[in-house]
N, C-alpha and C positions, 0 to 999 in steps of 0.2 A: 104449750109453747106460746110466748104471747105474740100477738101480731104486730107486725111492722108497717109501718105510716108507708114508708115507702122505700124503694131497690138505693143500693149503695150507687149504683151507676146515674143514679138522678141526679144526687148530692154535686155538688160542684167541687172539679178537682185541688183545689186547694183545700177546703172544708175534707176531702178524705186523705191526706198527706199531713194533715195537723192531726187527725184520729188515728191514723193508723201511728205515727211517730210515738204521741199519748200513751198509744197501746204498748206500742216495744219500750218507751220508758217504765211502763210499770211493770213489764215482766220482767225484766233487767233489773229494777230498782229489788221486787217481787223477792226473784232468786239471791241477787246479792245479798240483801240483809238476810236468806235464810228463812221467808216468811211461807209456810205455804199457803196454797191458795183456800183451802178451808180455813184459815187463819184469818186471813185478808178479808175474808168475804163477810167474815162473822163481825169481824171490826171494823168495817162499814157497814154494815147491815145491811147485805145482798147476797145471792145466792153461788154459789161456785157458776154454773152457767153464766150468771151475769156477769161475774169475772172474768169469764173464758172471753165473752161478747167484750169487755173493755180492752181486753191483752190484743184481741185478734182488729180491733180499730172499727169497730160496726156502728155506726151513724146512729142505727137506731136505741142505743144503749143513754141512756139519761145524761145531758149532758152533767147533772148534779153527781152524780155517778163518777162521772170521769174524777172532776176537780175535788170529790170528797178524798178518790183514792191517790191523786196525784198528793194531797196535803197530806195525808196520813204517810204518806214514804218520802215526805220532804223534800218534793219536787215543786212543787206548786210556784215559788219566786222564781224559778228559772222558764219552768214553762208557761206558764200565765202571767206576766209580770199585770199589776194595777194598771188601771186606766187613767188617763188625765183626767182630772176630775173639767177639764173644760167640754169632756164628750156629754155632762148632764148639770153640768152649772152654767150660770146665766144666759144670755140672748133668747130669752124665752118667748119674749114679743116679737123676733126678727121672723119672717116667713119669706119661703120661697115663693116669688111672683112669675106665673105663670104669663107666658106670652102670649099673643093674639091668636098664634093658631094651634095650643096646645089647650086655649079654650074652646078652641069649635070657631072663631072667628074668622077671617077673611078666606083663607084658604081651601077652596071646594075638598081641594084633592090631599087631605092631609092621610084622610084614611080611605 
């Protein structure tokens, strides 16, 4: 069994409400077309177990995992829509400037 980085309960509650939903989309997507799950897992190239881990919404399961199986059952634009392409184009020179006392300056008692 492989190990996990770390417990579902660390993960932040929005981050297990997007997986676990992921999950139930693809078991649902899964059964409706009729696929089973030694099907599925073969045409993604991952194990029935690891499918069981994507259906049941488990954080530690690859996030490439999730989105390979969300594309394959034609979910992927609803659940994943694109990102703006402004989240990694330009302002590449703008930086955030830190204040006087998040550099250790005037304030004795910052920490």
């Amino acid at each position: 069994m492989p190990k996990k980085l770390s417990h579902a309960a660390s993960w932040p509650t929005l981050t297990q409400e997007r997986l676990t939903a992921w999950g139930r989309a693809i078991r649902a997507q899964r059964l409706r077309q009729r696929i089973t799950a030694a099907d599925l897992g073969a045409r993604l190239g991952i194990s029935r177990a690891t499918l069981r881990r994507l259906e049941q919404g488990d954080p530690g399961a690859a996030a490439g995992a999730y989105l390979t199986a969300l594309l394959a059952l034609g979910l992927a634009d609803q659940t994943t829509p694109a990102l703006p392409a402004e989240l990694w184009q330009g302002g590449h020179g703008e930086r955030v400037k830190l204040s006087r006392q998040e550099k250790g300056g005037d304030d004795d008692d910052y920490f």
